[in-house]
BATI-193592 format. One line per field, with one value per residue (C-alpha): residue in three letters; x, y, z. Coordinates in steps of 0.5 Angstrom, whole numbers. Example, Ala and Ser with C-alpha at 12.3 -4.5 7.8 and 13.67 -1.06 7.14 Angstrom:
<nodes>
rest (ala,ser) $
c1 (25,27) $
c2 (-9,-2) $
c3 (16,14) $
</nodes>
This chain:
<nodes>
rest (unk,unk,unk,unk,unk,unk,unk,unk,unk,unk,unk,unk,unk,unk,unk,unk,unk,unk,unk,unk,unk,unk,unk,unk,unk,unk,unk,unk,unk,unk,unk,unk,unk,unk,unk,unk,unk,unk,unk,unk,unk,unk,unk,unk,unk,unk,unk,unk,unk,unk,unk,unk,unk,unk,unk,unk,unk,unk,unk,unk,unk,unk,unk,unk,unk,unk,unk,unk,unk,unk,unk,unk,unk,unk,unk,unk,unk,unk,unk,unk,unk,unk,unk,unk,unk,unk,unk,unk,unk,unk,unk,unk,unk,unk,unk,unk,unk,unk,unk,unk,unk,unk,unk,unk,unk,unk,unk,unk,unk,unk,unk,unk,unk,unk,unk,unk,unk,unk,unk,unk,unk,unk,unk,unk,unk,unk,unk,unk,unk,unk,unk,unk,unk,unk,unk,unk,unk,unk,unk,unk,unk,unk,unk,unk,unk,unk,unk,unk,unk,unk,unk,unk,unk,unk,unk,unk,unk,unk,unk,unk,unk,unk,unk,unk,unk,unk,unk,unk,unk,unk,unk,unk,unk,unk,unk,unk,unk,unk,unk,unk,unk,unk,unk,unk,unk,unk,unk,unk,unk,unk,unk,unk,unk,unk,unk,unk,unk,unk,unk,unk,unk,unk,unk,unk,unk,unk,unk,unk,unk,unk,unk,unk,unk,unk,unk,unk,unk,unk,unk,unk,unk,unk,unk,unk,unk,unk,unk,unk,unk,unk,unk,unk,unk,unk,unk,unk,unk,unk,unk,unk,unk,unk,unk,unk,unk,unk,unk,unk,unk,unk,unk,unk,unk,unk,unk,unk,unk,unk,unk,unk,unk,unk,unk,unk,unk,unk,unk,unk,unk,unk,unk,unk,unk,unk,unk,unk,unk,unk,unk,unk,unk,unk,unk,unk,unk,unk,unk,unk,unk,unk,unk,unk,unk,unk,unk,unk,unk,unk,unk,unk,unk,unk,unk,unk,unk,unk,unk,unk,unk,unk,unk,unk,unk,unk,unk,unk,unk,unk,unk,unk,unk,unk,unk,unk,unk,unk,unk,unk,unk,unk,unk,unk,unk,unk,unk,unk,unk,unk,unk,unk,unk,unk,unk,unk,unk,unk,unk,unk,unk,unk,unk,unk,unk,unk,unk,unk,unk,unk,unk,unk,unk,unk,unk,unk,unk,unk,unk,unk,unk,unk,unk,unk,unk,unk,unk,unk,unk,unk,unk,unk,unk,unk,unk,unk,unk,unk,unk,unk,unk,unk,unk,unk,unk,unk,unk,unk,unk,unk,unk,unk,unk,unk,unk,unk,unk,unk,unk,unk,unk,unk,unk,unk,unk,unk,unk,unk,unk,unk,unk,unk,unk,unk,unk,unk,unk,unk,unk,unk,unk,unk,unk,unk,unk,unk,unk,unk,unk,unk,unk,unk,unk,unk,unk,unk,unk,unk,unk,unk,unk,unk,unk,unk,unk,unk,unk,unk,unk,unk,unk,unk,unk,unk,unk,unk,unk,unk,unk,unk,unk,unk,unk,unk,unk,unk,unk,unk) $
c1 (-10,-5,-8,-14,-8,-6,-13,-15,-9,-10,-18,-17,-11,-16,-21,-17,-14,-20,-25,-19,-18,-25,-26,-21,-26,-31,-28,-27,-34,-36,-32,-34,-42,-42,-47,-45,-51,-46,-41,-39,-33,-33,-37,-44,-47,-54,-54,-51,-49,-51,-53,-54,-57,-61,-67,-72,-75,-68,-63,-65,-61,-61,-58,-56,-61,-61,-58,-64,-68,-66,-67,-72,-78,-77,-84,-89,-96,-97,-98,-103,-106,-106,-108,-102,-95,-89,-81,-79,-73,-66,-63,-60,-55,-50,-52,-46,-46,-42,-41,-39,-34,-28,-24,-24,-30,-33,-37,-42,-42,-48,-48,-41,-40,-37,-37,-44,-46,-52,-53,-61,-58,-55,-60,-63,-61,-55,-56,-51,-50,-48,-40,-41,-44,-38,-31,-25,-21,-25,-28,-20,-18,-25,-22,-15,-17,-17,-10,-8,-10,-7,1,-2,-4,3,7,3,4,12,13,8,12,19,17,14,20,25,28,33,37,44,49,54,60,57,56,62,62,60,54,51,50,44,46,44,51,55,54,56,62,60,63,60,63,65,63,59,62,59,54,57,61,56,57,52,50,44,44,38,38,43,38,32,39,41,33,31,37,41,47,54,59,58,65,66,72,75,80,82,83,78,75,69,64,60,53,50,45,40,40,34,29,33,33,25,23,29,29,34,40,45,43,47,52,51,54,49,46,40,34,29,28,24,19,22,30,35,39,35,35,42,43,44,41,38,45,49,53,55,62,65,62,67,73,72,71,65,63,57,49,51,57,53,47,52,57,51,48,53,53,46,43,50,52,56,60,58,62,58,61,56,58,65,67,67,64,62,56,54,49,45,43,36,36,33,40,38,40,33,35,32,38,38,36,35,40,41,44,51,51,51,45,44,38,36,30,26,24,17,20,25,21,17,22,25,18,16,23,22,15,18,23,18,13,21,22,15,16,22,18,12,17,20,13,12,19,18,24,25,18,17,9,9,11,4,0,-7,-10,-6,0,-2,-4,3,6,3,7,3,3,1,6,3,10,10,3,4,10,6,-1,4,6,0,-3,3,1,-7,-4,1,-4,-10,-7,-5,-8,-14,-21,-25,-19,-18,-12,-18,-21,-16,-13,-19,-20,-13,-15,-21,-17,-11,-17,-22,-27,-30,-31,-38,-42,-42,-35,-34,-39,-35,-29,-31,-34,-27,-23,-27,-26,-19,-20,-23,-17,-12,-15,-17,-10,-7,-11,-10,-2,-3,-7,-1,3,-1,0,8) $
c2 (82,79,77,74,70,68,67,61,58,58,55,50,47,46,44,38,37,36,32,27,27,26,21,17,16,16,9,6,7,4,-1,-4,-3,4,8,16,21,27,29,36,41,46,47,49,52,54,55,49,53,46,40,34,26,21,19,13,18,20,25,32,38,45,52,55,52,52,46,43,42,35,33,27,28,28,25,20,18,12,5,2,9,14,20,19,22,16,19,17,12,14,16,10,14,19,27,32,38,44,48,57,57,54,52,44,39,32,27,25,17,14,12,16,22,28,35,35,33,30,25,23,17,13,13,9,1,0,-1,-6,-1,5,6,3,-3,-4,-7,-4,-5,-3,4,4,4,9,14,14,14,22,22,15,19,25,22,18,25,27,22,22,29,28,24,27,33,29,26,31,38,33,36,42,45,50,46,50,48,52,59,61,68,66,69,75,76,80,83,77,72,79,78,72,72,71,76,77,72,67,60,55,47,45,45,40,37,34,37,42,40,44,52,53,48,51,56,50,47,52,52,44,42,43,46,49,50,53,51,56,58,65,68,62,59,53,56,56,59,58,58,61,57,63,62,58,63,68,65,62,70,71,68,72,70,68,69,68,74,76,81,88,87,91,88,92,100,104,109,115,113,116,111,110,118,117,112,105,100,93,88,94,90,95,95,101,108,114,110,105,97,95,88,85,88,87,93,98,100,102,105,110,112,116,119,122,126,128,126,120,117,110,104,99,93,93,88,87,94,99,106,112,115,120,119,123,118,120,122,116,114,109,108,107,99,93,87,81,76,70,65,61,68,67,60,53,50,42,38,31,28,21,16,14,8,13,17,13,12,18,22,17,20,26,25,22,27,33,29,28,37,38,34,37,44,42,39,48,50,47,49,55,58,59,62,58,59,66,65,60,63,62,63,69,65,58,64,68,62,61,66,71,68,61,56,49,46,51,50,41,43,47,42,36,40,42,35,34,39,37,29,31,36,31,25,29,25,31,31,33,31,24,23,24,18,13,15,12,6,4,4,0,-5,-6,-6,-9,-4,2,9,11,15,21,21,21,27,31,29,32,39,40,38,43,48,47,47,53,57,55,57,64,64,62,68,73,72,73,80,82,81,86,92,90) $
c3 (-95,-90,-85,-90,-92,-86,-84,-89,-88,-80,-82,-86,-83,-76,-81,-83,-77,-73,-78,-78,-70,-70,-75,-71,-64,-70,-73,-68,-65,-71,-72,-65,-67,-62,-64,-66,-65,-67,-72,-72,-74,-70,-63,-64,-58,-58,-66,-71,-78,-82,-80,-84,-82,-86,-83,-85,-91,-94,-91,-87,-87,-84,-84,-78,-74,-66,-63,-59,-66,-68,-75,-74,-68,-61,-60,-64,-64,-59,-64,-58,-57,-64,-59,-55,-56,-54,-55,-61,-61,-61,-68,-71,-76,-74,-75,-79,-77,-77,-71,-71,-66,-69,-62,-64,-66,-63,-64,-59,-57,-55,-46,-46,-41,-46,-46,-48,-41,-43,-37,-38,-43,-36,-32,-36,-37,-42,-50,-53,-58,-52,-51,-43,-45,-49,-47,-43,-48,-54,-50,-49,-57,-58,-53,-56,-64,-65,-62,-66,-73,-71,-71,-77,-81,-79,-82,-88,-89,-87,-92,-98,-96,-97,-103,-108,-105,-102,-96,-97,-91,-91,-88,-82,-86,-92,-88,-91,-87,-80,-77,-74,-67,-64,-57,-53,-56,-56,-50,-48,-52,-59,-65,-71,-77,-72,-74,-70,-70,-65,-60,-52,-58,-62,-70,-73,-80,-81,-79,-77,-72,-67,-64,-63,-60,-56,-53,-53,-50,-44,-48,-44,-50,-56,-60,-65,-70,-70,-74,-76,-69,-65,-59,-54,-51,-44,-44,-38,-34,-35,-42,-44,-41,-45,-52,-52,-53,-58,-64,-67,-62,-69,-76,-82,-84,-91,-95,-97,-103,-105,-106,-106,-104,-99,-102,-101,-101,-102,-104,-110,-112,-112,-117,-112,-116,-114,-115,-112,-107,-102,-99,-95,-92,-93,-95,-89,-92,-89,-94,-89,-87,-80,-80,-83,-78,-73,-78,-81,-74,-74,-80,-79,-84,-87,-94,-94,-99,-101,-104,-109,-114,-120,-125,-122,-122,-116,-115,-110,-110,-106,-101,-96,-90,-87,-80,-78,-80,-86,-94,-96,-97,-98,-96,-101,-95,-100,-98,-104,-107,-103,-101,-103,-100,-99,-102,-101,-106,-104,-108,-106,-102,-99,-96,-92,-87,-87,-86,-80,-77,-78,-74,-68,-68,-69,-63,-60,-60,-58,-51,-50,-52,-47,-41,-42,-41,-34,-32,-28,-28,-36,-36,-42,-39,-42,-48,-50,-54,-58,-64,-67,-64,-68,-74,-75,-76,-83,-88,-92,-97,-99,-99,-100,-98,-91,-90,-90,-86,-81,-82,-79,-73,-71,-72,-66,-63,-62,-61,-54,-52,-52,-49,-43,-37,-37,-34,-41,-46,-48,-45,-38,-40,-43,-35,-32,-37,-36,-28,-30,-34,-28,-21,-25,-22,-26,-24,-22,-28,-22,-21,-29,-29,-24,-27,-34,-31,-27,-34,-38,-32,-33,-40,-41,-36,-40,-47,-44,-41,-47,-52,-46,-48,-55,-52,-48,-53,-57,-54,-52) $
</nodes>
């Protein structure tokens, strides 16, 4: 059910991302009187699922029918000669369609080299309705629509997203009892319930950006207060490659509160109950989650004896731990359980400029993240992930704010990715008119033709590539 979830989500976000990255070539192809002969969701080898046209008869449709069957007739009776078949003239209305393999869509522009590859058009003379015969500039604003709309959807999502939930975040100041640190921080010098102040000396407002810091920037200094005293930490120069395949560098130290039990836990059988605060083993004080792994991995299939705050009033309760050294408890891990968390509402004026911000910042985190990628030595390359990678990033419940936040990610995504200077990407194409508009000298149709089978060669490398981590990662 998890998964179906998951799925649904990961589905429908590509679903709208795609038709408006497609609409954008779309419209502007329109708009300068450039005839589309396709619009698809999705790519459509050999079969289409549905597709749909209006001819001079009224509109037309198939299901799951093969790609080369066109909607109209190829060929037509020859008025001068009834007994004489003639091609019939391109379609003047744009075939909607929806393709069965869900790795992106397109729109097919008349007297434009695409991932189509259909060349028979230009070697014919060129139509004033065909992309070629139009003006660089107008080819250039075609070519850069999709992307154009993508940052467009992101900011319109962002500012949704501000103005219907507002924006909540746990500022640094209020994580009263410091933070939780994994192997990694230990490490390099950081303690459990340290408070992190800063980073290089730039203040931490929002918590949960220290470790998108940490990645994104080149920090050298974590300045942290410990018991009561200023003090910082060196980050070692290795440290990016490090914290890209570790999420969980430093977390929020919280008390043991339980939330929930295992199905067999001894905990329960012993008369914990969900609200019990749990604060010391044996006698020893132990007020924090993080204190008890170690603690009860040495007591091991023995009885224990437990302290818990219930309603105020302290009592022990005799436990015997599992021989996997675990209570059979599930922490309260809600944040707004211990500490006082901050929230920002946007009246519809508001929100506007701020949701734009937040697009440029979002575009801002996205470069820094692909400049990580091309960068051999932090090995960020082999963290890139596909399908299942963009498919856990949705939760396993439907949350429409995490879904819009995600969506407007995504749509950064799809619009960096594109604009890459790529054979076979718009980012190829806008090159190669921008070279045209500077030389005044255009590229051949051959070269463009070459050029565009290299990009989907390198294109499909980097989607095997891409799939073939997430396999990987599978089986780790």
């Amino acid at each position: 059910m998890d998964i179906l979830i998951k799925a649904s989500q990961l589905i429908l976000s590509l679903t709208i991302l795609v038709v408006v990255h497609e609409f954008g070539h779309y419209l502007f192809a329109k708009l300068f009187k450039t005839r589309v002969e396709k619009f698809y969701l999705f790519f459509n080898p050999w079969f289409s699922i549905f597709k749909i046209r209006k001819t001079d008869t009224g509109w037309k449709y198939k299901f799951f029918s093969s790609a080369k069957n066109s909607l109209e007739p190829t060929e037509i009776p020859n008025p001068l000669n009834p007994e004489e078949m003639i091609a019939a003239p391109v379609p003047k209305n744009t075939e909607w369609g929806i393709g069965w393999l869900p790795l992106g869509g397109y729109v097919k522009i008349a007297g434009m080299i695409d991932e189509s590859m259909d060349t028979k058009q230009l070697q014919k003379t060129p139509e004033p309705w065909e992309f070629r015969s139009k003006k660089a500039w107008q080819r250039l604003l075609v070519m850069i629509g999709g992307v154009m709309f993508n940052f467009i959807l992101a900011m319109v999502i962002f500012i949704g997203i501000l103005f219907t939930w507002g924006e909540e975040f746990l500022p640094a100041k209020n994580v009263k009892y410091g933070i939780m640190c994994d192997s990694v921080a230990l490490n390099i010098g950081l303690k459990n319930g340290d408070h992190i102040k800063a980073l290089d000396d730039r203040e931490i407002v929002d918590f949960k950006q220290i470790h998108k810091d940490l990645v994104l920037d080149k920090i050298h200094y974590i300045q942290i207060t410990r018991n009561g005293k200023d003090t910082s930490i060196t980050v070692p120069e290795d440290m990016q490659s490090t914290l890209i395949k570790n999420r969980d560098f430093v977390s929020v130290r919280i008390p043991f509160v339980a939330a929930d039990f295992s199905s067999e836990s001894p905990a329960k059988a012993a008369g914990i109950q969900v609200g019990d605060k749990l604060v010391g083993i044996n006698g020893e004080e132990l007020l924090f989650f993080d204190q008890y792994p170690h603690k009860l991995a040495l007591l091991k299939s023995t009885e224990a004896m437990v302290s818990v705050e219930r309603n105020g009033i302290k009592q022990d309760i005799k436990v015997t731990v599992t021989a996997e050294g675990k209570l059979g408890i599930f922490p309260q891990s809600e944040l707004k359980a211990f500490f006082e968390t901050e929230k920002k509402d946007y009246s519809i004026f508001e929100s506007v400029p701020a949701g734009i911000s937040k697009g440029y910042s979002a575009v801002g985190d996205y470069l820094k993240q692909f400049k990580l990628i091309f960068s051999p030595e932090t090995g960020a390359y082999k963290e890139v992930g596909g399908f299942i990678a963009i498919g856990k990033i949705f939760p396993a419940f439907w949350d429409w704010q995490i879904f819009w936040t995600m969506t407007a990610i995504l749509s950064i995504m799809l619009a960096v990715v594109n604009i890459l200077p790529i054979p076979a990407l718009d980012g190829g194409h806008t090159l190669f008119l921008l070279f045209e508009m500077i030389t005044r000298r255009k590229p051949s149709d051959k070269f463009l033709e070459y050029a565009q089978m290299a990009g989907l060669v390198l294109l499909l490398g980097l989607v095997l590539f891409a799939n073939g981590n997430d396999i990987v990662k599978l089986f780790k």
